[in-house]
N, C-alpha and C positions, 0 to 999 in steps of 0.2 A: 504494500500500500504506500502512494506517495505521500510526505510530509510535507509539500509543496502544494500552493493554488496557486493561481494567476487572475489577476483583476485587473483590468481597465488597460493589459500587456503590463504591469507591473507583478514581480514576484515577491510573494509571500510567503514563509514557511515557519515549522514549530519555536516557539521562542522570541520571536519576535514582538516588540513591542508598539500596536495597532491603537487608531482611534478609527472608530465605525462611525457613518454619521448615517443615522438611521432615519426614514421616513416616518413620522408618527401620524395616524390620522386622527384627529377628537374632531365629534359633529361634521362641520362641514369645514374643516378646519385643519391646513396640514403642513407641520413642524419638522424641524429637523433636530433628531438626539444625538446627539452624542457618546458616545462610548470606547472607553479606553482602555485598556488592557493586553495580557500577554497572551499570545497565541498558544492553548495547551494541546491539541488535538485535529489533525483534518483528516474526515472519514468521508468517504463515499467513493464512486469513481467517475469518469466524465462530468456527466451535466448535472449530475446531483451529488455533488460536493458539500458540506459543512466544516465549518471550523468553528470552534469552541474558543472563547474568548473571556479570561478570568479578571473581572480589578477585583482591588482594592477596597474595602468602603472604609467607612466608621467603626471604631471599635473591633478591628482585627476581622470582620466581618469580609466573607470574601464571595465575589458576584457572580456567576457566570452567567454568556448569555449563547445561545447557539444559533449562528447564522449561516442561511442557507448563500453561495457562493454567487448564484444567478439572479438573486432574487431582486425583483422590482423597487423594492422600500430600501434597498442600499445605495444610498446615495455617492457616498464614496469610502474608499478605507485611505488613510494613510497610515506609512511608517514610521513612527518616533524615533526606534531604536533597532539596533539588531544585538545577540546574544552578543556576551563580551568575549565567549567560549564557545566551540564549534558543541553542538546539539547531538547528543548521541542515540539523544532515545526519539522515538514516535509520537508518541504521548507522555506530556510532562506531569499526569496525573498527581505524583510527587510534591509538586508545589501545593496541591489543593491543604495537605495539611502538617504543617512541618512537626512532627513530634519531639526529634534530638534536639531542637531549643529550647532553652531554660530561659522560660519567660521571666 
């Protein structure tokens, strides 16, 4: 399975650090979100690709969201950051809960 997408002919892959800017619809009414985070997982193959997308919040509290690659409501992704270390694994599931730190 690759750990690579591609959007807009730009390449994305696991570990990377993305803002989503998401299409929101309320009533008749339609916004653009935002969303930032580390790229933990891209599953599917071809046209139906997702990548999992983990921040941050409040209170050690951590979000994900999962976006389908093709989808209409993605307005754009950019890249913030790339790993500072080459990515060994597929899925960085790992981050979701770090145990061997002593809070």
């Amino acid at each position: 399975m690759s750990i690579k997408f591609t959007f807009q002919d730009k390449e994305y892959s696991v570990g990377d650090t993305v803002k989503v800017n998401y299409k929101i619809k309320e009533k008749d009414k339609e916004r653009i979100q935002a969303f930032d985070g580390v790229i933990l997982s891209v599953t599917g193959l071809g046209e139906n690709k997702n990548f999992t997308v983990m921040k941050k919040a409040s209170d050690g509290v951590n979000v994900e969201r999962i976006f389908v690659v093709n989808s209409p409501w993605i307005d754009s992704i950019k890249k913030l950051r790339s790993p500072k270390t080459k990515i060994r694994r597929s899925k960085l599931y790992y981050l979701r809960d770090p145990k061997s730190r002593s809070v």
